[in-house]
TORTORTOR-548758 format. One record per residue (C-alpha): residue number from 0; residue in one letter; y, x, z. Coordinates in steps of 0.02 Angstrom, whole numbers, plus 50000, padded with zeros to 5 digits. Each point is the difference from the previous one (the first is absolute). Layout:
+------+------+-------+-------+-------+
: resi : resn :    py :    px :    pz :
+------+------+-------+-------+-------+
:  NUM :    a :     Y :     X :     Z :
...
+------+------+-------+-------+-------+
//
This chain:
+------+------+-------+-------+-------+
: resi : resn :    py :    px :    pz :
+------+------+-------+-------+-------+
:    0 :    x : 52334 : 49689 : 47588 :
:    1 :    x : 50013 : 50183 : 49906 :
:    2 :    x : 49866 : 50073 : 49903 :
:    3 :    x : 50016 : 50143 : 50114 :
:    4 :    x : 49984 : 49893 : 50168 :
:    5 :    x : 49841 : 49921 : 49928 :
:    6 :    x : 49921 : 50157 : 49968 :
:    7 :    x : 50075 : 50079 : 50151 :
:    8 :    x : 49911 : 49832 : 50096 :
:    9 :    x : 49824 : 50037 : 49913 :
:   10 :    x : 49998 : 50187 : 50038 :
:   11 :    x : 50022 : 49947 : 50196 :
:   12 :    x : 49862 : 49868 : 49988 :
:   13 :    x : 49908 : 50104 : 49909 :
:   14 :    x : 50035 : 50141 : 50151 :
:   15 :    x : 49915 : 49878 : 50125 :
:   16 :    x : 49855 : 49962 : 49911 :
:   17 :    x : 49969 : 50183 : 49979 :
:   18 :    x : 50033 : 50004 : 50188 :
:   19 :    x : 49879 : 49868 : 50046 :
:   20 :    x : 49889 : 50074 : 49869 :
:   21 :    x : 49981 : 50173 : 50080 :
:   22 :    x : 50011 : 49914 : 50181 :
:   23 :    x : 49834 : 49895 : 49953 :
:   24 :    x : 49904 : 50160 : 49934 :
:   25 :    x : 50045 : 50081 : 50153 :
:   26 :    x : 49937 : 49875 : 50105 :
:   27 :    x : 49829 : 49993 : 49897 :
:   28 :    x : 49978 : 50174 : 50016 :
:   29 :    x : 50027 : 49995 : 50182 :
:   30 :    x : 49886 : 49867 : 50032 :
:   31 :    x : 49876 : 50086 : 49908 :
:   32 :    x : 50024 : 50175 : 50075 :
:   33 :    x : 49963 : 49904 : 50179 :
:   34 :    x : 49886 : 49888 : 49930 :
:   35 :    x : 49788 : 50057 : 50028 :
:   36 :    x : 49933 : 50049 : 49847 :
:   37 :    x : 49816 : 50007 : 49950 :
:   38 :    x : 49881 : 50077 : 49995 :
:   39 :    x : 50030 : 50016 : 50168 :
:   40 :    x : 49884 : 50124 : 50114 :
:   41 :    x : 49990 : 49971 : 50185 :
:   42 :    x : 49895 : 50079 : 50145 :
:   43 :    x : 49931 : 49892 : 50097 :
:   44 :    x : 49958 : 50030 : 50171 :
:   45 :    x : 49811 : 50057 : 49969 :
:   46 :    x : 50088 : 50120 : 49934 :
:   47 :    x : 49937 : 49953 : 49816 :
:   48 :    x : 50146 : 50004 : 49843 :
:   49 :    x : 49989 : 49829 : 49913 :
:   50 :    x : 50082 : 49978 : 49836 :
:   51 :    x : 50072 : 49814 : 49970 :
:   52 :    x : 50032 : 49971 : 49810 :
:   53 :    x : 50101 : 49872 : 50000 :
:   54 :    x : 50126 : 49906 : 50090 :
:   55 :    x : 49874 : 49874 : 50101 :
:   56 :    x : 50012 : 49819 : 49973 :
:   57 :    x : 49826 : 49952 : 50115 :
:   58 :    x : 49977 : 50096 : 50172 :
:   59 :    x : 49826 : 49946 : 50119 :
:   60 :    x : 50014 : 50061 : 50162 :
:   61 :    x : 49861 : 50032 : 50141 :
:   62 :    x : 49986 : 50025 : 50162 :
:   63 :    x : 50164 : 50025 : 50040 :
:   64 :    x : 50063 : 49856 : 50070 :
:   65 :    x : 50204 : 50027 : 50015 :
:   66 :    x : 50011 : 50077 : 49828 :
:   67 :    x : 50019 : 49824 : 49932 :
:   68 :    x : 50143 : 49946 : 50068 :
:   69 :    x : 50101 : 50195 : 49996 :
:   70 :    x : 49963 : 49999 : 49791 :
:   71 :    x : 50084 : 49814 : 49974 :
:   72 :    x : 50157 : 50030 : 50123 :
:   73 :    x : 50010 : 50172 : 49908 :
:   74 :    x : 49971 : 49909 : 49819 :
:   75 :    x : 50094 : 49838 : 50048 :
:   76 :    x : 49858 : 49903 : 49913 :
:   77 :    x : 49816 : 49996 : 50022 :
:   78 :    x : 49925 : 49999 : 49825 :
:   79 :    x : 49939 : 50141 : 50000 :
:   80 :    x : 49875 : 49978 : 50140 :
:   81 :    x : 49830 : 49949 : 49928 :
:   82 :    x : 49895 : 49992 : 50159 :
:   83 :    x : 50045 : 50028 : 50164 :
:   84 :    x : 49904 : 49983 : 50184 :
:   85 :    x : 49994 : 49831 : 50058 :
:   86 :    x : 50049 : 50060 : 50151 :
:   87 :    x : 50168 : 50047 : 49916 :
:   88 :    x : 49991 : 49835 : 49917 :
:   89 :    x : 49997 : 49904 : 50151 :
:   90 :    x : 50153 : 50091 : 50098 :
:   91 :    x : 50099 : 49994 : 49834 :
:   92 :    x : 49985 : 49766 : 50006 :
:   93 :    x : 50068 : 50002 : 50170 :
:   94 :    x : 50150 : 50110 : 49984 :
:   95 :    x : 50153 : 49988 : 49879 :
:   96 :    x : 49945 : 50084 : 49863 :
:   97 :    x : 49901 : 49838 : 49928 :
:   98 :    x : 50171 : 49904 : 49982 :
:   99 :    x : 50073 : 50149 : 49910 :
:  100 :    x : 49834 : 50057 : 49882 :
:  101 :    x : 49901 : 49837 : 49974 :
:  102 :    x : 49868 : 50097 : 49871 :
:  103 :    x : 49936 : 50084 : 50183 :
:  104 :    x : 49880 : 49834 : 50024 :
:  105 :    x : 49932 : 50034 : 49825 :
:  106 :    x : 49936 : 50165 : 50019 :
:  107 :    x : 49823 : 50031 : 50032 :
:  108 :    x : 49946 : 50072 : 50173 :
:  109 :    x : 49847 : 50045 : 50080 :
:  110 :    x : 49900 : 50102 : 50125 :
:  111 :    x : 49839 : 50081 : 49907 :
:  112 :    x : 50087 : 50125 : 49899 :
:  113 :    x : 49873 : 49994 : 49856 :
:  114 :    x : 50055 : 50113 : 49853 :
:  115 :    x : 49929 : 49871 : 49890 :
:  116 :    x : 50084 : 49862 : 50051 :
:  117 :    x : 50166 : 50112 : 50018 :
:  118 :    x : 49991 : 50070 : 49803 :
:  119 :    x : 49993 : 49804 : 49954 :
:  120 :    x : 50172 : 50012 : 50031 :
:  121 :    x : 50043 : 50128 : 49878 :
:  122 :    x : 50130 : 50108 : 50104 :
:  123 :    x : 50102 : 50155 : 49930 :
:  124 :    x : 49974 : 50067 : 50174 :
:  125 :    x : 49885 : 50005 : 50170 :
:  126 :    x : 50081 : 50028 : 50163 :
:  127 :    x : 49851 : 50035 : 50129 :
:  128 :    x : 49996 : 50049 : 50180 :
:  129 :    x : 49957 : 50174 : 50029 :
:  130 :    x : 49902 : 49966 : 50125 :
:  131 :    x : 49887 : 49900 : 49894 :
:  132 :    x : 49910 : 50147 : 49908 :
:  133 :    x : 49882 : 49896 : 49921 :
:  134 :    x : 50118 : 49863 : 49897 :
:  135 :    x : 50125 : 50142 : 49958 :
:  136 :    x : 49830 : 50093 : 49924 :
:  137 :    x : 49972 : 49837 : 49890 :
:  138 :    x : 50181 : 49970 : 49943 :
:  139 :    x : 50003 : 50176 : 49936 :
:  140 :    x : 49837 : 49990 : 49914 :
:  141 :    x : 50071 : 49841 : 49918 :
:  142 :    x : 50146 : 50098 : 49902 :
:  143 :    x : 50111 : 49910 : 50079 :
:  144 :    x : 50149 : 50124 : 50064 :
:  145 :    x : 49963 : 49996 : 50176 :
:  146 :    x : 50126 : 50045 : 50160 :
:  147 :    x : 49905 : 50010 : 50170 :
:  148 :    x : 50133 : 49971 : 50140 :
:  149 :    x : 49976 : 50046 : 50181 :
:  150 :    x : 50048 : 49909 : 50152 :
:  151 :    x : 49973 : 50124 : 50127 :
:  152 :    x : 50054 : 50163 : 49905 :
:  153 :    x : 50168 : 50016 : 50087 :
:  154 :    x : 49939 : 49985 : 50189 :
:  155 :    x : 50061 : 49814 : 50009 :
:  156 :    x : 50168 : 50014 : 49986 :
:  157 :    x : 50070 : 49849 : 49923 :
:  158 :    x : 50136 : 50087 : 49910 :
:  159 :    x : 49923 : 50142 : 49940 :
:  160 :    x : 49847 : 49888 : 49922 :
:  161 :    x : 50100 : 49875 : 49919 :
:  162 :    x : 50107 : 50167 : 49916 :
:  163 :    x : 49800 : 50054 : 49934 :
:  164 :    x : 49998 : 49857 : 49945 :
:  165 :    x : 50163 : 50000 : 49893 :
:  166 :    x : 49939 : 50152 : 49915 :
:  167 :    x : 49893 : 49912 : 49920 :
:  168 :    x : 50034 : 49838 : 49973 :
:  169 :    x : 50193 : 50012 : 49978 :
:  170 :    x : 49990 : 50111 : 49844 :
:  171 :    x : 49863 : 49903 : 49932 :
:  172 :    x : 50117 : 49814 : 50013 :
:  173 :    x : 50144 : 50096 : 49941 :
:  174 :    x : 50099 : 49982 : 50189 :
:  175 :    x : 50012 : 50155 : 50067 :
:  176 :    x : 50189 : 49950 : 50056 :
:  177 :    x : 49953 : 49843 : 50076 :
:  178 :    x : 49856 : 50095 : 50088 :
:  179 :    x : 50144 : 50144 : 50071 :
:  180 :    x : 50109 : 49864 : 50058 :
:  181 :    x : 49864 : 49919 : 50105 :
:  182 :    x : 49970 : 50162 : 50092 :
:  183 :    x : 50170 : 50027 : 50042 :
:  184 :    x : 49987 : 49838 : 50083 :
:  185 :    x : 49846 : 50041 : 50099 :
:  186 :    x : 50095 : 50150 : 50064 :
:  187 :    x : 50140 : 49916 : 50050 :
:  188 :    x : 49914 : 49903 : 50110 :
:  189 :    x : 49923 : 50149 : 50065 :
:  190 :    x : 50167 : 50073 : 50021 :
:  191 :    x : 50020 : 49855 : 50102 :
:  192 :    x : 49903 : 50003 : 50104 :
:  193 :    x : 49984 : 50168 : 50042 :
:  194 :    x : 50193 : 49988 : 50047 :
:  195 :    x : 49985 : 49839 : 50113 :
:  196 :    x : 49852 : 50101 : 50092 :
:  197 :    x : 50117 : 50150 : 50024 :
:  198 :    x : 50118 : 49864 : 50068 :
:  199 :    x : 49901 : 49930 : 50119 :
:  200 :    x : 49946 : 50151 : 50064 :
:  201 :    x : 50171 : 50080 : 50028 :
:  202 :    x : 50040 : 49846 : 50096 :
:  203 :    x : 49850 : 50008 : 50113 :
:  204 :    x : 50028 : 50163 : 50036 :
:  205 :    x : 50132 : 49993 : 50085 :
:  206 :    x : 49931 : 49850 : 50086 :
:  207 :    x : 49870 : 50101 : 50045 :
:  208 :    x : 50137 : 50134 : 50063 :
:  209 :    x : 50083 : 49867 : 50102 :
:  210 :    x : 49848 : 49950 : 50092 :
:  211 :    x : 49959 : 50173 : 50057 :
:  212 :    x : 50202 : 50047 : 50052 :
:  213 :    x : 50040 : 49852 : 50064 :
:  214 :    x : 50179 : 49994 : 50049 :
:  215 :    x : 49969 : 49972 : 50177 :
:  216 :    x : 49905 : 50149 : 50052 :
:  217 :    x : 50010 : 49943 : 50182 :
:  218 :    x : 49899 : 49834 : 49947 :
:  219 :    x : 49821 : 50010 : 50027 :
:  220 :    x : 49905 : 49849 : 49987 :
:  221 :    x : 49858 : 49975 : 49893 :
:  222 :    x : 50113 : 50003 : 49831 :
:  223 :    x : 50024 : 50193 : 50027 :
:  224 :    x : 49798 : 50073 : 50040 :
:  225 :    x : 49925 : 50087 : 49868 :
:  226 :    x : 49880 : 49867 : 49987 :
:  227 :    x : 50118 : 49881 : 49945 :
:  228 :    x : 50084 : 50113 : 49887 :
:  229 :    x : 49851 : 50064 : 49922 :
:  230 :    x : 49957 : 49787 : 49981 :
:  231 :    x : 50203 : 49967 : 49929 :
:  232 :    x : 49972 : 50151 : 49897 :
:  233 :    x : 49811 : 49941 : 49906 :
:  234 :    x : 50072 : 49817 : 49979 :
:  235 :    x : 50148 : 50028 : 49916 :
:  236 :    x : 49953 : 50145 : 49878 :
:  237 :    x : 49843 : 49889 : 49920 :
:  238 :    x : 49995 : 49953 : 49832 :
:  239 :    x : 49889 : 49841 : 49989 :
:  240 :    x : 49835 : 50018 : 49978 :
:  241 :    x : 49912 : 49911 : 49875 :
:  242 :    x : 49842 : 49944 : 49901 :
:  243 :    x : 49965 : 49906 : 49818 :
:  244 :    x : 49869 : 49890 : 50016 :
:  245 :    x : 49921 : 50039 : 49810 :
:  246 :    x : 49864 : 49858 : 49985 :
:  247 :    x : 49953 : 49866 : 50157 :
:  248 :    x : 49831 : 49894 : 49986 :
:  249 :    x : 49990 : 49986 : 50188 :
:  250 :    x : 50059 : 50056 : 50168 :
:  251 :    x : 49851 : 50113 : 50009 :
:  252 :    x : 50023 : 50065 : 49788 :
:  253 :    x : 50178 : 50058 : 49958 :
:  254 :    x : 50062 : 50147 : 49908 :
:  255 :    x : 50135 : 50111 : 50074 :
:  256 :    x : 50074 : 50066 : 49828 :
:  257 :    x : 50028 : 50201 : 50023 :
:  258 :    x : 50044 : 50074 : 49830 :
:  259 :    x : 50186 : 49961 : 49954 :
:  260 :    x : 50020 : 49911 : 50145 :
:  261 :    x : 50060 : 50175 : 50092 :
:  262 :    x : 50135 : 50047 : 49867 :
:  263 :    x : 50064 : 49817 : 50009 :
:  264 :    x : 50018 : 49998 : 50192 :
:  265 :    x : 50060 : 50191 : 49976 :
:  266 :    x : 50145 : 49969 : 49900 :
:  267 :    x : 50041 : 49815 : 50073 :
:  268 :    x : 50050 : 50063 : 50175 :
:  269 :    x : 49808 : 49947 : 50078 :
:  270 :    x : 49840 : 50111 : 50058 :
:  271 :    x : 49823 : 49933 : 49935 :
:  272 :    x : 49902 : 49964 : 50163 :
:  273 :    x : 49834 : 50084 : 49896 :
:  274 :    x : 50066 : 50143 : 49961 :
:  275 :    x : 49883 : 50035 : 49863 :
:  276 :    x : 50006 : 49978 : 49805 :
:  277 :    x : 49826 : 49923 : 50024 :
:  278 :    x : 49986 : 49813 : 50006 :
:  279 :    x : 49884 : 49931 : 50158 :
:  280 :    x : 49905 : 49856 : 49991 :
:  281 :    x : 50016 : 49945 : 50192 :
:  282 :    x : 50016 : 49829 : 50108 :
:  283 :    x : 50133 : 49942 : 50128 :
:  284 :    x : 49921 : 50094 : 50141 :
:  285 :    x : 50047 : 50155 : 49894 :
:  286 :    x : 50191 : 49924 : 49978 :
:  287 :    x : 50016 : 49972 : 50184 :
:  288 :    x : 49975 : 50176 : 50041 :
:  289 :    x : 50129 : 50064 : 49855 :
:  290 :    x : 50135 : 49861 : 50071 :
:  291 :    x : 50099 : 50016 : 49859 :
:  292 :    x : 50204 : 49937 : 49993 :
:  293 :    x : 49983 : 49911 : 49848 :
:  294 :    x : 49858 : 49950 : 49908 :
:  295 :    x : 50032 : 49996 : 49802 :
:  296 :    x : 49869 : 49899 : 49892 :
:  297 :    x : 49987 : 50041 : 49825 :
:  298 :    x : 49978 : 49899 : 49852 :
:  299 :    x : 49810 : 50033 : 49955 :
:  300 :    x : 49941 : 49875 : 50129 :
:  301 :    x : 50053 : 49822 : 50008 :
:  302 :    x : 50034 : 50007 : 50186 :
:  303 :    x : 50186 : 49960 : 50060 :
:  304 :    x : 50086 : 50039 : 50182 :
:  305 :    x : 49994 : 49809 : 50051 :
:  306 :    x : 49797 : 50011 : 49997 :
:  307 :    x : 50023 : 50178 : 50124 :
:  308 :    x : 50145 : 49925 : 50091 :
:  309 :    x : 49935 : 49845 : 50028 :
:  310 :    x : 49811 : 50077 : 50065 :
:  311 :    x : 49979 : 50008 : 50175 :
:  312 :    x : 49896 : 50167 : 49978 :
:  313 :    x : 50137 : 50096 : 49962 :
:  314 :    x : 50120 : 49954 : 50118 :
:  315 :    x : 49995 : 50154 : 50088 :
:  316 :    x : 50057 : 50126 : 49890 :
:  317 :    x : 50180 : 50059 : 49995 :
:  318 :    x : 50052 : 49934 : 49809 :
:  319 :    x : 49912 : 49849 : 50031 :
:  320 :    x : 50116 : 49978 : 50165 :
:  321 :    x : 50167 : 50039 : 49921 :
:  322 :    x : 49954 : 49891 : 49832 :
:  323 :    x : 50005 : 50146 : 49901 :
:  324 :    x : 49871 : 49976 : 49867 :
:  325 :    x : 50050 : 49971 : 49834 :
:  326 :    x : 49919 : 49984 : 49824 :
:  327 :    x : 50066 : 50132 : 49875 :
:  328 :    x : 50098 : 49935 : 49861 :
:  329 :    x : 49925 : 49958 : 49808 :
:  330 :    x : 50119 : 50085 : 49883 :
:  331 :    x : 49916 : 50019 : 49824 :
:  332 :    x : 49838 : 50051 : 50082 :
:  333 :    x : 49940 : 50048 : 50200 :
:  334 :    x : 50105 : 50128 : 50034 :
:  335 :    x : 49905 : 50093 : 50134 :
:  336 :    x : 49922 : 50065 : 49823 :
:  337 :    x : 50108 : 50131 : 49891 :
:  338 :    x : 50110 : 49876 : 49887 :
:  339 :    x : 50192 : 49986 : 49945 :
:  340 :    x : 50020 : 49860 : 50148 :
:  341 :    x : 49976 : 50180 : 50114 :
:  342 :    x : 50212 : 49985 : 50052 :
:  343 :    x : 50013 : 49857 : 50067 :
:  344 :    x : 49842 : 50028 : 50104 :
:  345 :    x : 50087 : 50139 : 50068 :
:  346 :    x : 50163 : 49920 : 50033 :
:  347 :    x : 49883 : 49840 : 50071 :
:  348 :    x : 49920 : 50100 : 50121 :
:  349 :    x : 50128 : 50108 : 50039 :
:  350 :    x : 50088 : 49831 : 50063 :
:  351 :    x : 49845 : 49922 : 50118 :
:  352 :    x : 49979 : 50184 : 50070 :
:  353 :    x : 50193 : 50004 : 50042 :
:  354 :    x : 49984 : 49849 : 50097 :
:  355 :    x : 49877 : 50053 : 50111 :
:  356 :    x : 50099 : 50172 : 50032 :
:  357 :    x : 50163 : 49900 : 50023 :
:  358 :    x : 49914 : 49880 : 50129 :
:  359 :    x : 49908 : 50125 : 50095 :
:  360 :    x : 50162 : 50117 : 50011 :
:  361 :    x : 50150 : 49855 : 50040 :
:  362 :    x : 50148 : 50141 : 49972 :
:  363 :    x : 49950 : 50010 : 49834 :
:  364 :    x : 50072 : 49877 : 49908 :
:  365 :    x : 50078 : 49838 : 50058 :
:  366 :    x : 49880 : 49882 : 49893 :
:  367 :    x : 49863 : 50014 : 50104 :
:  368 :    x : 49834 : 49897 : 49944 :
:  369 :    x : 50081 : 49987 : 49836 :
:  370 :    x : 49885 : 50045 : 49843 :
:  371 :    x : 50150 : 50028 : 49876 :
:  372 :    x : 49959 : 49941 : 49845 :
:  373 :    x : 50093 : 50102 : 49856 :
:  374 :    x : 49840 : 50036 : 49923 :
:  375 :    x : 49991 : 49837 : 49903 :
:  376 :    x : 50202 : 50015 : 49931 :
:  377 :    x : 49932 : 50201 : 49956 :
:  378 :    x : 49855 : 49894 : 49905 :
:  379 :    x : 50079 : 49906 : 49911 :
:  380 :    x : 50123 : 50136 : 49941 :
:  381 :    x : 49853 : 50123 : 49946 :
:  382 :    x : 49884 : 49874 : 49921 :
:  383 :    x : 50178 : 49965 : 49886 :
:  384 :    x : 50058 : 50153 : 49972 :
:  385 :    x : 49855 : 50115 : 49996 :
:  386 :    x : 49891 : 49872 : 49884 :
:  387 :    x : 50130 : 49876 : 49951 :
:  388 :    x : 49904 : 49854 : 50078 :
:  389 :    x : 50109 : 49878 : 50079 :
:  390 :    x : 49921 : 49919 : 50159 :
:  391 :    x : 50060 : 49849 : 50070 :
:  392 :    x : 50009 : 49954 : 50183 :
:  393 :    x : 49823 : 49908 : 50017 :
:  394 :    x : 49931 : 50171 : 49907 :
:  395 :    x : 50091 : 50107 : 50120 :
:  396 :    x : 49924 : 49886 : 50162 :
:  397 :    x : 49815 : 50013 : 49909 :
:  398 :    x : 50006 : 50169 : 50004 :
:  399 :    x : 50011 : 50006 : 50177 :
:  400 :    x : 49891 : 49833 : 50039 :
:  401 :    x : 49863 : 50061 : 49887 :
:  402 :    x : 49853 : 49855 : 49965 :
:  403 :    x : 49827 : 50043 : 50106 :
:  404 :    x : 49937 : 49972 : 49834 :
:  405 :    x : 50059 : 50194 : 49919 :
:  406 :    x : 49881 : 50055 : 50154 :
:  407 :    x : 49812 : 49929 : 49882 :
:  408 :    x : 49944 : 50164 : 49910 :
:  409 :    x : 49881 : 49892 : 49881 :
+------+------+-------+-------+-------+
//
């Protein structure tokens, strides 16, 4: 080999290592240009500006019992909460986040809320509920940066609470892209099922249409009065309606959940038998006269549809007929309650209400009775892609089979 092809060789490799060179600076300047820097100065939503110093390495959170499990799915590790609700605690054992972050059983949990107790654990930063006035009042007086949070600020939508949430929490983790990408889910789903509603009522329609013009005109049994019209015409335009029983300690002491239970049923293709944003404390005599479709039992209670289907008291009422009560699923946390697990509510709900309007309406789709279950393949998908946690099969099936257990708040 030449002088001149050796030097000819070293000025190319030399070339590439500039290349890589200035491709590696550019990439570190990127990062950093997207990257939260601090100080950083948020408003919470008290409206109050609160200047965090440094990047924070110890977070205790009160009161706000989903904000747990939303901060390590956004973080993809939970050592950086330093006290949490037990409450959150006790949701976060039963679902699959303890065989992904083990360090959740180690972190210290509890109900009082005592600002001495809670500076014991040295954080960077307090998280408080905003409805709480009087803890949020201490953690500030501490010196501790303090960001009050809200639950009920954005009228309980789902969506739009969990994207308050973001603002503040996303920027101060550093995941502000993660955080956008979640929300895009959420409104597919919405997308969703706003389209399958528009669907179905297209379709009945002209059901509807048919049963008034019949093509017989000459025909006139009971099929053509207005009464029966009027009858074909109620039946086959209802949505289901439907209730979330919030907390059960007896058939006389149950809690009809109101407050995001409306948006869930809104944008899931259901109507919410109560009507109200208000939760009612009530008993089954109150549940008999609503007659609800389906009956939908949240995780804050340990109670499970065998115990309601099984119970000759409720016998009479319409979901209980049909064997349409079902326990939500346990994603990373009970997702009646704002939380990253909010799309495949959506898309779990939207399912169960699809069955009922595809049984009730037999034109509608040849499956009839059929609860379709492409909610726990879309599961599995977003819990990989979205947070790069790989669920296996038995996961998947817990998710959806969640343990009585998630249902003890303490």
């Amino acid at each position: 080999m030449t002088k001149n092809n050796i030097k000819t060789k070293e000025n190319k490799m030399n070339t590439h290592k500039n290349i890589l060179l200035a491709m590696f600076i550019n990439l570190a300047f990127i990062a950093h240009a997207f990257s939260a820097s601090f100080p950083l100065t948020l408003t919470d939503d008290d409206g109050v500006k609160v200047t965090i110093t440094k990047e924070p390495q110890k977070i205790a959170i009160a009161g706000i019992w989903p904000l747990p499990s939303v901060m390590i799915m956004l973080d993809n590790s939970a050592k950086r909460i330093a006290y949490m609700p037990q409450a959150s605690k006790n949701a976060l054992l039963y679902s699959f986040m303890i065989d992904f972050y083990p360090q959740i059983a180690q972190i210290p949990t509890g109900n009082s809320e005592n600002i001495e107790e809670l500076l014991n654990y040295k954080p960077d930063v307090f998280i408080c509920h905003s409805a709480n006035k009087a803890i949020c009042a201490l953690m500030r007086k501490s010196g501790v940066p303090t960001l009050a949070i809200s639950v009920a600020k954005w009228g309980y939508n789902s969506h739009k609470t969990l994207e308050g949430w973001f603002r503040l929490i996303a920027p101060l983790l550093d995941k502000e892209s993660k955080a956008k990408q979640i929300l895009q889910e959420i409104k597919k789903q919405e997308e969703l099922a706003q389209k399958a509603q528009q669907s179905y009522t297209q379709n009945l329609s002209v059901q509807n249409t048919h049963a008034q013009n019949p093509q017989n005109p000459s025909t006139t049994n009971a099929k053509n009065s207005s009464a029966h019209r009027a009858h074909a015409q109620k039946e086959s335009t209802a949505l289901p309606k439907a209730i979330f029983i919030h907390t059960y300690a007896s058939d006389e002491k149950l809690v009809i959940a109101g407050i995001f239970g409306k948006y869930l049923l809104d944008f899931s293709g259901g109507i919410h038998a109560l009507d109200s944003l208000r939760s009612a404390t009530t008993s089954i005599e109150e549940i008999y006269k609503l007659n609800p479709d389906i009956i939908y039992i949240n995780n804050f209670t340990p109670l499970l549809p065998k115990q309601i289907l099984e119970s000759k008291r409720w016998q009479g009422i319409k979901a209980v007929q049909h064997k349409r009560v079902y326990k939500l699923p346990l994603g990373s946390y009970r997702p009646f309650a704002p939380g990253v697990d909010l799309p495949i509510l959506l898309a779990w709900l939207r399912a169960h209400n699809a069955e009922f309007i595809e049984s009730s309406n037999t034109h509608l789709d040849s499956t009839k009775g059929a609860i379709k279950e492409d909610y726990k393949a879309y599961a599995k998908q977003y819990y990989k892609e979205i947070f790069g946690l790989d669920l296996n099969n038995a996961q998947i099936d817990k998710i959806f089979n969640p343990s009585s257990k998630a249902g003890h708040l303490d």
